[in-house]
C-alpha positions in Angstrom: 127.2 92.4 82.9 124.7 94.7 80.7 122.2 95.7 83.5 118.4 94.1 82.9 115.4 94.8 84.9 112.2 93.0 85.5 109.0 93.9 86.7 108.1 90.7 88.6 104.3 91.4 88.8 101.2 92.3 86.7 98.0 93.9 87.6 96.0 90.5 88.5 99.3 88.7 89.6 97.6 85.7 91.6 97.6 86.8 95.1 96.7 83.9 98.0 99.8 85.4 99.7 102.3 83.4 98.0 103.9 85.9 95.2 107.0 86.3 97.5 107.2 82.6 97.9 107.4 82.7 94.0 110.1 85.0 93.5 111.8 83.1 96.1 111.7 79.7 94.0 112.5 81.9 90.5 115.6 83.7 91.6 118.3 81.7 90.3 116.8 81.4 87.0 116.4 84.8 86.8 119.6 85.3 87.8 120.9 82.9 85.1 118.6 84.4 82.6 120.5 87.7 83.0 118.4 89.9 85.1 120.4 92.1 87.7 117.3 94.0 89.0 114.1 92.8 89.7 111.3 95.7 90.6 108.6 94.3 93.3 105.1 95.3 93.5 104.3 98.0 96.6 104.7 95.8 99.8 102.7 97.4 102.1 99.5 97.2 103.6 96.3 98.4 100.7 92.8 99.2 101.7 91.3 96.2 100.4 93.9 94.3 102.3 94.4 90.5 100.8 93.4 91.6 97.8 95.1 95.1 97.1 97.7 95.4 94.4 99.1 97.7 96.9 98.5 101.2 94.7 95.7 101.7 97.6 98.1 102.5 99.9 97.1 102.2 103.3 100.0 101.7 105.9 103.6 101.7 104.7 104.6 100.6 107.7 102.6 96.7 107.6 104.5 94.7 105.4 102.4 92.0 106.0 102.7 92.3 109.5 99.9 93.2 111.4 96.0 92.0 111.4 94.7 95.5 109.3 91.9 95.6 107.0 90.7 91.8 107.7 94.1 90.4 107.1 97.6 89.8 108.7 99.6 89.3 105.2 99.4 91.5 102.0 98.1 89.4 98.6 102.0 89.2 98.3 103.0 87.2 101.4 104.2 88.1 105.0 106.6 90.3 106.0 109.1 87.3 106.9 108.6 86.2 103.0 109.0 89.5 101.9 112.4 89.5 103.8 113.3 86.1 102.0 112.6 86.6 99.6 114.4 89.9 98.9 117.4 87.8 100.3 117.2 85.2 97.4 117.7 87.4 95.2 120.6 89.5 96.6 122.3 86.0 97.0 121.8 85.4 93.3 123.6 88.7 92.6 120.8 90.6 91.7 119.3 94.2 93.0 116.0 95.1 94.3 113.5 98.0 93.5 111.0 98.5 95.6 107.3 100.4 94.8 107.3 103.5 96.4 103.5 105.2 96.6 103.6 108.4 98.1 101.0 110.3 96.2 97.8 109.4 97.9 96.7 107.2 100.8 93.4 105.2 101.3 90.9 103.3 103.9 91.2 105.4 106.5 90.0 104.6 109.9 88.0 107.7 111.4 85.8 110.6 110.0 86.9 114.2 110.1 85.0 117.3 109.7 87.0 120.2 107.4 86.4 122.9 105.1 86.4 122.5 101.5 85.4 123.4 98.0 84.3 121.2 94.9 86.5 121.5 92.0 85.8 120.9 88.3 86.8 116.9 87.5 88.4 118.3 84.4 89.6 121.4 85.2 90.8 121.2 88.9 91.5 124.7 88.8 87.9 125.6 88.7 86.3 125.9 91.8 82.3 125.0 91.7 80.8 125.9 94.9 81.2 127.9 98.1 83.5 126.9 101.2 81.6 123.9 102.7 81.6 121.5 105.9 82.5 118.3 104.7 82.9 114.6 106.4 85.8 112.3 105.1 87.9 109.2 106.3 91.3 111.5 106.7 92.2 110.6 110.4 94.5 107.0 110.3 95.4 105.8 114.1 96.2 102.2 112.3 94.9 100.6 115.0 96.5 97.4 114.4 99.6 98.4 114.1 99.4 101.0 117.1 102.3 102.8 117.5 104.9 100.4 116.6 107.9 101.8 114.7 105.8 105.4 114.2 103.3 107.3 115.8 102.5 109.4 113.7 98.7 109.8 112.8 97.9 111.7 109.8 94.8 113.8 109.5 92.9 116.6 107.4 96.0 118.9 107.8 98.1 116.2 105.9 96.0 116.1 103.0 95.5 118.2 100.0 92.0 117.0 98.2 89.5 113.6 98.5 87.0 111.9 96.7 84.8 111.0 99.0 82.7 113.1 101.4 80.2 111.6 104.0 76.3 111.9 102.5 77.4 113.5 99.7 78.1 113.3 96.1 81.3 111.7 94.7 83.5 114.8 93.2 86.6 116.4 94.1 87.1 118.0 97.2 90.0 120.6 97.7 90.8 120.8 101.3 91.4 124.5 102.8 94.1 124.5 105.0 97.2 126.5 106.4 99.1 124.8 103.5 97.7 126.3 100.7 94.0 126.7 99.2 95.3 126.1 95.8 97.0 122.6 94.3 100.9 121.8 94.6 102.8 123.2 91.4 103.3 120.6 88.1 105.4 121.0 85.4 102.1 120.9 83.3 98.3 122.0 82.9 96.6 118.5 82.4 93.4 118.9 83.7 94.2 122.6 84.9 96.0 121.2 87.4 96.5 117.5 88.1 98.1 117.3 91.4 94.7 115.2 92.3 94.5 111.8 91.1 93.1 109.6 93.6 91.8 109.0 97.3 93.3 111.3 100.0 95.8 113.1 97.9 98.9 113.9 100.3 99.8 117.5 101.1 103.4 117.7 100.1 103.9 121.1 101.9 103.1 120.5 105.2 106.3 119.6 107.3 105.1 117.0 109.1 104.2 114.5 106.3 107.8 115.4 105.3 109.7 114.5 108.0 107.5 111.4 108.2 108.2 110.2 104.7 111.7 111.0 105.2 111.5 109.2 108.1 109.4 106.1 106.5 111.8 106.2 103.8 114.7 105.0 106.5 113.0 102.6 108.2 112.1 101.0 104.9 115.6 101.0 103.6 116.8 99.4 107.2 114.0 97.0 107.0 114.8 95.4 103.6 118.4 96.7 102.5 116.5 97.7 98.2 118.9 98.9 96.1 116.3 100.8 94.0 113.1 102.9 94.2 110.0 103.0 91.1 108.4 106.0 92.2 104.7 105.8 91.0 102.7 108.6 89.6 104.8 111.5 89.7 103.0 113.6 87.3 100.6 114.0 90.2 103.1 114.9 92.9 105.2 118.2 93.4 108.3 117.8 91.7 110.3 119.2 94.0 109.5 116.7 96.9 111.0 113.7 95.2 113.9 115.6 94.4 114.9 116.4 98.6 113.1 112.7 99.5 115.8 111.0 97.5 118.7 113.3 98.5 117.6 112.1 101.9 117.2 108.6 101.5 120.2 108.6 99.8 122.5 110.3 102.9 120.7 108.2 105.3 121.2 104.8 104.0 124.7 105.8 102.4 124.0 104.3 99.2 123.6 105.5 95.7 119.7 104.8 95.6 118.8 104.0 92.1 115.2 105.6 91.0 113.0 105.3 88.6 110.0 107.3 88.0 106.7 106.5 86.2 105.6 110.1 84.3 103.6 108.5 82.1 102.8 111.2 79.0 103.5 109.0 75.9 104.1 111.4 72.9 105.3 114.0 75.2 109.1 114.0 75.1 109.9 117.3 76.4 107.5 116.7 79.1 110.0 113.8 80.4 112.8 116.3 79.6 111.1 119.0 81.9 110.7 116.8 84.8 114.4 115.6 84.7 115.5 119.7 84.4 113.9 119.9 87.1 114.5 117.8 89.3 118.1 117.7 88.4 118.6 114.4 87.0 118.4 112.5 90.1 116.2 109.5 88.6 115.7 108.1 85.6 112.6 108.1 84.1 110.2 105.2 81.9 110.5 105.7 78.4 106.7 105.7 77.5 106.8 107.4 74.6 108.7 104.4 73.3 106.4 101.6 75.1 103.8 103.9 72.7 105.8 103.8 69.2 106.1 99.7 69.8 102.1 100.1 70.5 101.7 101.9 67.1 103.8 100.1 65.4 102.5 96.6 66.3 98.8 97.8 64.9 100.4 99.1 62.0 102.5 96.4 60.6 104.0 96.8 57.5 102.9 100.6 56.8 105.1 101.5 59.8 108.4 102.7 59.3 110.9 101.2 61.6 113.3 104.0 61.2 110.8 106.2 62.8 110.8 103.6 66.3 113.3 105.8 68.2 112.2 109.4 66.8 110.4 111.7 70.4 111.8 109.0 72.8 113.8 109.5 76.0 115.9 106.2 74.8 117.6 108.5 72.2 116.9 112.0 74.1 118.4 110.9 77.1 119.5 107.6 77.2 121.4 108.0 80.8 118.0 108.7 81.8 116.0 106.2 80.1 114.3 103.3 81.3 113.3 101.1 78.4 109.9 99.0 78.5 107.7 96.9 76.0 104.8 96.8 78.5 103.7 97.4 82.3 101.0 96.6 84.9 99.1 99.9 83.4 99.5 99.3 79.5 98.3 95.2 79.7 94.9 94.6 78.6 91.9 95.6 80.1 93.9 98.2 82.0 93.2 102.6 81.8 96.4 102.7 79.8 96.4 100.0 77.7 98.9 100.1 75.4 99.5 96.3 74.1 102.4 95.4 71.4 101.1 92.8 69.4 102.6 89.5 70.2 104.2 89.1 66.8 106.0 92.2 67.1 107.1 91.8 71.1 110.4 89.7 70.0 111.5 92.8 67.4 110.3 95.4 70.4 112.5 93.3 73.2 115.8 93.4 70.7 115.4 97.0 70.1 115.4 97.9 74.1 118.0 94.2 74.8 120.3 94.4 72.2 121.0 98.5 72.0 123.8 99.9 73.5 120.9 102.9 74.8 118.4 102.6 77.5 118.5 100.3 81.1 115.5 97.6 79.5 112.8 96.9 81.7 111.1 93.2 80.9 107.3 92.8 81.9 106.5 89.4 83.8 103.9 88.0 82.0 106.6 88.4 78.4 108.8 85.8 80.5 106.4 83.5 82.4 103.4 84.1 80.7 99.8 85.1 82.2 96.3 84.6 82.1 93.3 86.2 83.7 89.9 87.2 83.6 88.4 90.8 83.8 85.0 93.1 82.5 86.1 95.1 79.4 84.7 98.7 78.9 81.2 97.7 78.3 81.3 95.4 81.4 81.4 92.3 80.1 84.0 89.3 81.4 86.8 89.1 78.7 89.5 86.4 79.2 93.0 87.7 78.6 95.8 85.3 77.4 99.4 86.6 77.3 101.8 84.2 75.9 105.7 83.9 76.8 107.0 86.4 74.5 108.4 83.8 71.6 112.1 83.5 71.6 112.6 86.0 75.0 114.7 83.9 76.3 117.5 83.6 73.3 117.4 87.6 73.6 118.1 87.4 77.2 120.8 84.8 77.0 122.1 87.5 73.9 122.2 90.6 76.2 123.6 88.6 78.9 126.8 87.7 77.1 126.8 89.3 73.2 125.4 92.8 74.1 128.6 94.5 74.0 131.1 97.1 72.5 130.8 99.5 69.2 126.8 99.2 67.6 127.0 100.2 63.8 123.6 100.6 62.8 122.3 100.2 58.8 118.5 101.7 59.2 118.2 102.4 55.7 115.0 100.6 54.8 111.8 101.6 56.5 110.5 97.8 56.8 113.5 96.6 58.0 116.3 97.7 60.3 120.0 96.1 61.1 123.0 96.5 63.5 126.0 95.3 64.8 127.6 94.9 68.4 131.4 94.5 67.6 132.0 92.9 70.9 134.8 93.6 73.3 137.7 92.3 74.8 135.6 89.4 76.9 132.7 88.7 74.9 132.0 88.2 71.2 129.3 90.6 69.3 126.3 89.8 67.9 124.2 90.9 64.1 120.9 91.5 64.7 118.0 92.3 62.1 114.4 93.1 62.5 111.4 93.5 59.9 107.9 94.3 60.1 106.8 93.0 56.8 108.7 90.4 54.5 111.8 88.3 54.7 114.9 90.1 54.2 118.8 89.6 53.8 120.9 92.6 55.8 125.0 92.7 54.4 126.3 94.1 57.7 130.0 94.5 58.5 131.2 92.8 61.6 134.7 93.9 61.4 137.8 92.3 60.6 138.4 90.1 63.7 135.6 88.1 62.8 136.8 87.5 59.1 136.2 83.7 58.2 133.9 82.8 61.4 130.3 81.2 61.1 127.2 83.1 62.3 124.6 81.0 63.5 120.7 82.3 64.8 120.6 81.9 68.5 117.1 82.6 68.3 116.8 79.3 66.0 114.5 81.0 63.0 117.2 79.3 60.2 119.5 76.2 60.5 121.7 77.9 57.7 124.7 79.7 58.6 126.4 82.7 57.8 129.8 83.2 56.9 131.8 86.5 57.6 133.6 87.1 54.2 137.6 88.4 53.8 136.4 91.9 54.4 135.0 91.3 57.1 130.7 91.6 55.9 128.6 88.9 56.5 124.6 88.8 54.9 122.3 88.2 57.7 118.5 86.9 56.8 115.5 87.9 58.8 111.8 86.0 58.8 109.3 87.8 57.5 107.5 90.4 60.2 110.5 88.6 63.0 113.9 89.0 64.2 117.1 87.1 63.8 120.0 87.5 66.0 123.7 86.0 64.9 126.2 84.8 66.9 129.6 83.1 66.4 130.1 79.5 66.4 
């Protein structure tokens, strides 16, 4: 079956602990739908407990465990659930990714005292004042945990810069230390270097926090038994600890670990091409330069030109590499990155990454189920967010599942309006699908001989008429005007 991913959580997924309990209840019609993976948010234990989205990473080890930071389950569930649920789904057929946050840890339970220097917020290769005495939560004893299943207490030593500084200012902090006085090494100059991004950024090089990740990473994989990693942030993490963390993981749990990394540069091809040189190819990376082109072209409408869609994207760069996506947690309204596709043009975007032969499609949770929620805008005013079930998602679904297959022939010779064939294989019949962004069109596509003299109807149900494949083998396949109409045999 054509693999399908989906990202079974949004930034204000309703928390009350029950989420696991949800993906519990939706994991045969998931299944059924055709998903085969389904990515989870971080499980572990945030600073602001009940309610963290987990990217506040706290303790890896309380999966909803232990009474830490004023509860004993995550906004997710219990560890038990977690455990369930994770088994529903593996009884259904399907994989799971789990939410690896490794970058940066917060909430922690003691002060330390340190040396440091403030660094320019835009330029963090600019230091801005003398060697100071600084106060900052760095020491975590996890006192509710104890020393169940580690005892390993991190400290100053296992941290590279913070935020925060006791009676002081809020800037950036580089801590001096026997690892380094300078930042870890990126594959790019954002921000002079942008190692930093948030909270108590972790100090890759010492050896310590190594072994301790490495040895996190085990217990983790014993724990749950995921088939897959979405590693966040990684333009702010040295590239080359991902790269032994995974070769690792990998030998200890003697499985071929899938991974996924969020770089997030849209526009910047060769910026997702570095990272992969680099670190060898040994995950895949998000295709946000494509979640960006659907962006563009769902403001631009009819002045875009659809057989621009794929030009500076991983998806046709590097599709082995190439995680497709229409939208995430960070690109959904009222979010840093937000990115939305418009909902009229989220059915063409979800053919273009379902129904290609290039890319491993990612879907978002709220284009299947739905979601609604309330949050303050830039100017700090409430704003009430609606996100509709992405019209027709299912039919595409349902078309991956059991049309997505064998030779694609593609006709993208008109800029508003782009066509292409799957010719099927030796179990499953193809499929015609056509897309526009501005009017109604007819597409004469050839579907090949074997299918000379069958009807073609829309699974998607935009037209009750049919379509019958002629004696050399071309059938002409309509398309709604700014839609998308995908043909099946009757």
């Amino acid at each position: 079956m054509n693999p399908t991913m989906i990202q079974f959580f949004h930034w204000y997924s309703e928390g009350d602990g029950k989420w696991w309990k949800e993906a519990e209840k939706q994991a045969e019609y998931l299944s059924k739908s055709g998903i085969t993976s389904v990515w989870f948010p971080p499980a572990y234990k945030g600073t602001n407990g009940g309610f963290s989205i987990g990217y506040d990473a706290y303790d890896l080890y309380d999966l909803g465990e232990f009474d830490q930071k004023g509860t004993t389950p995550t906004k997710y569930g219990t560890k038990n659930e977690y455990l369930k649920a994770i088994k529903a789904l593996k009884n259904q057929g399907m994989e799971v990714i789990v939410d690896i946050v490794l970058g940066h840890k917060a909430g922690g339970d003691e002060l330390e005292k340190f040396k440091a220097v403030k660094v320019d917020e835009n330029n963090r290769e600019k230091v801005i004042s003398d060697v100071i005495d600084i106060e900052s939560y760095t020491k975590f004893t996890f006192p509710g945990r104890g020393k169940k299943y580690s005892d390993f207490e991190w400290n100053f030593t296992c941290f590279s810069g913070v935020d925060y500084a006791e009676g002081m200012d809020s800037h950036i902090y580089k801590i001096q230390s026997e690892y380094g006085n300078d930042w870890e090494e990126m594959i790019h100059d954002e921000k002079g270097n942008y190692d930093y991004l948030m909270y108590n950024d972790i100090e890759h090089r010492n050896p310590f926090v190594r072994e301790e990740l490495n040895n996190w990473a085990k217990w983790y994989f014993d724990q749950t038994d995921f088939d897959g990693v979405r590693l966040d942030a990684l333009k702010h993490i040295s590239f080359d600890f991902y790269k032994e963390w995974l070769t690792v993981l990998r030998s200890n749990s003697g499985k071929n670990i899938f991974a996924v990394g969020e770089y997030w540069a849209p526009g910047y091809l060769h910026l997702l091409q570095k990272y992969i040189e680099v670190t060898e190819g040994c995950m895949s990376l998000f295709d946000s330069s494509l979640q960006n082109n659907f962006h563009n072209a769902s403001k631009e409408g009819g002045s875009y030109d659809l057989r621009r869609i794929f030009d500076e994207t991983l998806t046709q760069a590097d599709p082995m590499h190439s995680v497709s996506l229409v939208a995430n947690h960070d690109t959904q309204p009222l979010q840093d990155l937000e990115a939305p596709v418009e909902p009229w043009f989220k059915p063409i975007a979800y053919a273009l990454i379902l129904l290609r032969k290039d890319g491993y499609p990612c879907v978002f949770y709220p284009d299947l189920f739905g979601a609604h929620y309330v949050d303050k805008d830039r100017e700090g005013n409430d704003q009430e967010i609606f996100m509709p079930k992405v019209d027709g998602i299912e039919g595409l679904l349902k078309a991956r599942k059991e049309h997505a297959y064998g030779n694609q022939k593609d006709y993208f010779e008109d800029a508003n309006c782009l066509g292409w064939v799957r010719e099927g294989d030796d179990e499953h019949s193809g499929c015609a699908v056509v897309v526009s962004n501005k009017e109604a069109y007819h597409k004469p596509m050839e579907m090949g001989e074997k299918y000379i003299g069958k009807i073609f109807y829309d699974v998607l149900g935009r037209y009750e008429e049919k379509v019958t494949i002629d004696d050399k083998g071309w059938g002409n396949f309509p398309v709604p005007a700014g839609n998308v109409s995908v043909w099946i045999a009757e």
